[in-house]
C-alpha positions as CSV (number, residue, x, y, z in Angstrom):
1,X,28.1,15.9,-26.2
2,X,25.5,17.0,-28.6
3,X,22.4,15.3,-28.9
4,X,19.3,14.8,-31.3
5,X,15.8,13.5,-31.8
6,X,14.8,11.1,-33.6
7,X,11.5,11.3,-35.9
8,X,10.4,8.4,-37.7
9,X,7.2,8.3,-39.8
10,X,6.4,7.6,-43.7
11,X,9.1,9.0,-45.7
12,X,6.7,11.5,-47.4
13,X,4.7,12.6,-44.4
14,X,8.2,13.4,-42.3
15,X,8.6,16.9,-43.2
16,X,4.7,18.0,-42.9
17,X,3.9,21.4,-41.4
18,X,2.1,20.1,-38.3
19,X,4.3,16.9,-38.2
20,X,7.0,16.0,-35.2
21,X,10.2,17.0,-36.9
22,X,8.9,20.0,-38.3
23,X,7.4,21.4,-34.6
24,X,10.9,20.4,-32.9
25,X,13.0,22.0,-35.3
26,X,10.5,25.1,-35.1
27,X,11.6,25.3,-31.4
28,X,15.6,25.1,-32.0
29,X,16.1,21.1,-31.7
30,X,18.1,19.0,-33.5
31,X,16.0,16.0,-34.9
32,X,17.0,13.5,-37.4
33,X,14.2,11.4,-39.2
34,X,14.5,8.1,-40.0
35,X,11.9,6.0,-42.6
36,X,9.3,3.7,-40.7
37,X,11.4,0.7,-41.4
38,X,15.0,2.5,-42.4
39,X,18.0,1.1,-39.7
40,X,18.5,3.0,-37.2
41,X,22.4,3.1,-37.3
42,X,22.1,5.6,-40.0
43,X,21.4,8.5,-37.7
44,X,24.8,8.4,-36.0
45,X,27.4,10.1,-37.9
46,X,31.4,10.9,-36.5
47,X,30.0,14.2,-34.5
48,X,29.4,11.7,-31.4
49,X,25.8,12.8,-30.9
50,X,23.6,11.0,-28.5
51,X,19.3,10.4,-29.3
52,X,17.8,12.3,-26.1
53,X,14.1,10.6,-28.0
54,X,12.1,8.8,-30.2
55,X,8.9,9.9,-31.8
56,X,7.4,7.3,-33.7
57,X,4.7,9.1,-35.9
58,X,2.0,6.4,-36.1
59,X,-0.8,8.4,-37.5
60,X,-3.7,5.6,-38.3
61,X,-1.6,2.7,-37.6
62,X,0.0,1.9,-33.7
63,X,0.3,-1.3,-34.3
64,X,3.1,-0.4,-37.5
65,X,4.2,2.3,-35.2
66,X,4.9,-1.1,-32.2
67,X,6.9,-2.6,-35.3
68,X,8.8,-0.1,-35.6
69,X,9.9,0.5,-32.1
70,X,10.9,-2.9,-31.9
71,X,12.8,-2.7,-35.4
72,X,15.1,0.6,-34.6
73,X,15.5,-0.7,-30.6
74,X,17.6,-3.7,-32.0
75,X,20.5,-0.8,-32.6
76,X,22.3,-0.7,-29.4
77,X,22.3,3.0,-29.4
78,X,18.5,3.7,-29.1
79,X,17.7,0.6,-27.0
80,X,17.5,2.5,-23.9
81,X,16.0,5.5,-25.2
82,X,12.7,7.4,-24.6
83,X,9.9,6.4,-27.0
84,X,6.7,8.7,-27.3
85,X,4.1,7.2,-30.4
86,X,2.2,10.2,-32.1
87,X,-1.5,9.0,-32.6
88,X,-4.6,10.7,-34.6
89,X,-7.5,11.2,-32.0
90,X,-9.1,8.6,-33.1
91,X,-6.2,6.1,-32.7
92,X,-6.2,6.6,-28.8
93,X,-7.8,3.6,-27.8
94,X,-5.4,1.5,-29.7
95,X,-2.1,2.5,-28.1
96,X,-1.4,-0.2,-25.7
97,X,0.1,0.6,-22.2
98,X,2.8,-2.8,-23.0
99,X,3.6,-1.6,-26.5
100,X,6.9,-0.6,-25.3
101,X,6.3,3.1,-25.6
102,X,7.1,5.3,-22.7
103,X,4.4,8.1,-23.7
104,X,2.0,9.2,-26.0
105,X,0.7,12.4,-27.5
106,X,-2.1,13.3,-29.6
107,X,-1.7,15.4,-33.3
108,X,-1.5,17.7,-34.4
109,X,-0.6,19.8,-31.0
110,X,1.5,22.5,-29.9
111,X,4.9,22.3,-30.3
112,X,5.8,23.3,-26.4
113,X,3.4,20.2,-25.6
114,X,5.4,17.5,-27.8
115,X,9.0,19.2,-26.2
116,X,7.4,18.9,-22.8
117,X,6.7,15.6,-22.8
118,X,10.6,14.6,-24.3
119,X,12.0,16.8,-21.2
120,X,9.7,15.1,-19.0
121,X,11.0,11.4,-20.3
122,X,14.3,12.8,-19.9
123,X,14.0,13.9,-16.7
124,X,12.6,10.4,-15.6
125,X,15.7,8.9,-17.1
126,X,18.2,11.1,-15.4
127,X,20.5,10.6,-13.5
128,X,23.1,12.8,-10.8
129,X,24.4,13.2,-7.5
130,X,24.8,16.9,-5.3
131,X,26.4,16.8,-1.8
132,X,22.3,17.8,-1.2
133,X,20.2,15.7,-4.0
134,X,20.6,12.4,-5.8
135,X,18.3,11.1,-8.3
136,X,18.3,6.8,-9.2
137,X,16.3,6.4,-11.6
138,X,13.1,7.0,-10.6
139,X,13.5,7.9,-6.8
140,X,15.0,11.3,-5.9
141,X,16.5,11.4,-2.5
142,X,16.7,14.8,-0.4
143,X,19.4,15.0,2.5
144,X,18.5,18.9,3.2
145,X,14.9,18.2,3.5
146,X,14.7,14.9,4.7
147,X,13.0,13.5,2.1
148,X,12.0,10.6,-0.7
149,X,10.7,10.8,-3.9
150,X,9.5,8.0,-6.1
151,X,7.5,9.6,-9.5
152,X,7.2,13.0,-7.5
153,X,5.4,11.1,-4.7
154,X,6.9,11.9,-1.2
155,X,7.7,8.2,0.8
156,X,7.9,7.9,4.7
157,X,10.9,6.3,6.0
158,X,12.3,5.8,9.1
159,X,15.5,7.5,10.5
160,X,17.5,4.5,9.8
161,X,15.9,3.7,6.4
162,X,16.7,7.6,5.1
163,X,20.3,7.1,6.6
164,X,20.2,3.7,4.6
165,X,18.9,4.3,1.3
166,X,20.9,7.6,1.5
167,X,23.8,5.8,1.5
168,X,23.8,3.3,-1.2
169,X,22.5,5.9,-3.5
170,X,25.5,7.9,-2.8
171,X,28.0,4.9,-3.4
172,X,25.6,3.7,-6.3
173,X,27.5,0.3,-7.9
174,X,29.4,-0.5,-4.8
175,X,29.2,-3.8,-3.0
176,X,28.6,-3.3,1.0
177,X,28.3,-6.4,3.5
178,X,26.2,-6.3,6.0
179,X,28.8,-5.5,8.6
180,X,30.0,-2.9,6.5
181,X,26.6,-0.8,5.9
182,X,26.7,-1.3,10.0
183,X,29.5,0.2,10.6
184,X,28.6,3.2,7.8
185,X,25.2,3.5,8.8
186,X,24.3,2.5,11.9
187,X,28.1,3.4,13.6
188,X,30.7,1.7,15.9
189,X,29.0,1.3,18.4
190,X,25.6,-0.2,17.8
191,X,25.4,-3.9,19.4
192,X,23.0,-5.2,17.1
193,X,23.4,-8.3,14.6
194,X,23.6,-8.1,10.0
195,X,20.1,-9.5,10.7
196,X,19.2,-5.9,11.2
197,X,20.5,-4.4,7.5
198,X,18.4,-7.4,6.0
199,X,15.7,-5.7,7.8
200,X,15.4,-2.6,6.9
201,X,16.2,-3.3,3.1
202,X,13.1,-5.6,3.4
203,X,11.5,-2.5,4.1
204,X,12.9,-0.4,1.6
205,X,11.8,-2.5,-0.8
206,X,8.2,-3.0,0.0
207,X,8.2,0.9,0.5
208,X,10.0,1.5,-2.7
209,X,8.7,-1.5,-5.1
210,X,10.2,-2.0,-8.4
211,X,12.0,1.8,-8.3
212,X,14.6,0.5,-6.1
213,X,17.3,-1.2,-8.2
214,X,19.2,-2.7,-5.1
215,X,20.7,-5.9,-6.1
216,X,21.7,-9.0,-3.6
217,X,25.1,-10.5,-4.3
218,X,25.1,-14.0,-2.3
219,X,28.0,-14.2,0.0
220,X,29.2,-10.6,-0.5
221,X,26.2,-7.9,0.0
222,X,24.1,-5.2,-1.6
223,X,24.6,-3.3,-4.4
224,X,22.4,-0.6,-6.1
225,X,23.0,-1.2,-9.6
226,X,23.5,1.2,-12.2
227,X,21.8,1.9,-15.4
228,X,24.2,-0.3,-17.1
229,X,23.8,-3.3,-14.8
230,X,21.8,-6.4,-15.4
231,X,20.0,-9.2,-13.7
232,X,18.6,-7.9,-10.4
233,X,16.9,-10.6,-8.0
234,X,13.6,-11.8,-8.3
235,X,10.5,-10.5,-6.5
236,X,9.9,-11.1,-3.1
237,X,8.4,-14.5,-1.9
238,X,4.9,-12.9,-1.1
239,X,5.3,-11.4,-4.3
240,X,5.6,-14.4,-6.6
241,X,2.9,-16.6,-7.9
242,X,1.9,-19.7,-6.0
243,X,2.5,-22.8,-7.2
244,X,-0.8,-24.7,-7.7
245,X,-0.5,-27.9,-5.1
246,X,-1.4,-31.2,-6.7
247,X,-3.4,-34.3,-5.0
């Protein structure tokens, strides 16, 4: 399935020589621009093409370039996709880590700069699954080398909690009981109680924080949801704010 970027900027100032659209298409990409304030739904044609990315060209202006984001997100077809905001250097102070935006980049720069960072957000997004490898989300899990990744940052786990995680992200959007991920993970013939998988998915979580999208289905089990999935249990106990105690 093909797929695009999308450039959006002042009408006038989309096709400038050092602008986004014209450094992407200088590298081979397909990018389709789009007005500040134009809908969105008019960069999808019959060709099925998917947007891999959003440049919002901001200029002088982040807080028109937050507006904007928050405009074109409302079409179902780019509200999950990667948003970078193109700033002047003077502008840099301005672009707020909340505004929505998943990156940022400075202009004018070099085009292999402004395509590195899309590949990067795309690569953050991805998702796949090897006999060897699979990536959730954010957290890449190794079987051949025994190892977790969350953000490219390598996480200690026990035996059990490898074997564990492992598994669910392997059968990503099924629903296991406790006595089920026994028997999967632990085997036949272990002798301990479900208390045990609550356990170690206790630890997973603190170990993993908000990377691990492992859901808790009252009654029937875990689940580690899929991109498409929704809700998700709140924080942790020790994680939620206190309620103030009254006299």
């Amino acid at each position: 399935m093909p797929a695009f970027v999308v450039v959006i900027g002042h009408g006038p100032d989309l096709e400038a020589p050092e602008g986004a659209a014209t450094l992407l298409r200088a590298l081979g990409a397909d990018v389709r621009t789009l007005d500040l304030w134009d809908e969105g739904a008019s960069l999808f044609d019959d060709d099925g093409a998917t947007a891999r990315a959003i440049v919002i060209e901001a200029g002088e202006r982040p807080d028109l370039a937050v507006a904007a984001l928050r405009a074109v997100r409302k079409n179902e077809q780019l509200a999950e996709v990667p948003a970078i905001v193109a700033v002047s250097p003077r502008q840099i102070g301005r672009v707020e880590p909340a505004s929505g935006f998943d990156d940022f980049i400075v202009m004018p720069c070099p085009p292999s700069e402004l395509y590195a960072r899309i590949k990067q957000l795309e690569w953050k997004r991805s998702e796949f699954a090897t006999e060897e490898r699979v990536k959730v989300g954010r957290i890449v899990v190794d079987r051949a080398a025994h190892e977790v990744l969350v953000d490219g940052r390598a996480i200690v786990l026990t035996a059990k909690e490898f074997a564990l995680l492992a598994f669910l992200a392997h059968n990503r959007g099924r629903v296991f009981s406790r006595d089920s991920l026994l028997a999967r993970v632990w085997g036949g013939r272990y002798e301990g109680g479900a208390r045990t998988v609550d356990i170690h998915v206790r630890r997973l979580r603190m170990k993993l924080g908000d990377a691990f999208p492992l859901e808790t289905l009252r009654g029937a089990g875990y689940k580690l949801r899929t991109p498409g999935d929704g809700g998700g249990e709140p924080p942790p106990r020790s994680a939620q704010p206190q309620k103030k105690r009254t006299k």
